[in-house]
C-alpha positions, 0 to 999 in steps of 0.5 A: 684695144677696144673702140667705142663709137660715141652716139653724140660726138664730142668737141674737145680743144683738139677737135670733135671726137667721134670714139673714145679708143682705150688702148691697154689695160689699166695698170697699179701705177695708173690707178695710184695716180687716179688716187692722187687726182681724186678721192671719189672712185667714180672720178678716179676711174673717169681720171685712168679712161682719160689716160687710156684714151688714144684721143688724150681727153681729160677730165673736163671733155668727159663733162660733155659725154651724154649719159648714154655715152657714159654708160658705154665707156663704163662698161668697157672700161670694166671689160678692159680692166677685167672687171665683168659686166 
């Protein structure tokens, strides 16, 4: 499970989220469906973060992410994926 505690908090229908916690490791299946969702690779990955998220976001709360805050999710999302810094 890895944290990331957000430098701008983000207010989603659900409430304001503070961290994004990605619970696992992304699978074959959640990648096939991100390919299904969208054809760039760029969204394809915001699509497998959303699912991986415990806070449940989806597509559109990433929009509100400050490009800090997208930075930090990237590079965890390659950590967690095993896909290096």
């Amino acid at each position: 499970m890895t944290r990331i505690e957000l430098k701008t908090p983000i207010t989603t229908p659900n409430g304001e989220v503070r961290c994004i916690t990605l619970s696992r490791q992304p699978t074959r299946r959640d990648l096939k469906l991100a390919q299904r969702l969208a054809q760039d690779e760029e969204e394809q990955v915001w699509h497998m973060v959303c699912a991986l998220s415990e806070e449940k976001l989806t597509i559109e709360d990433t929009d509100a992410l400050t490009l800090a805050d997208v930075r930090q999710v990237m590079e965890a999302f390659r950590s967690v994926a095993g896909l290096g810094e």
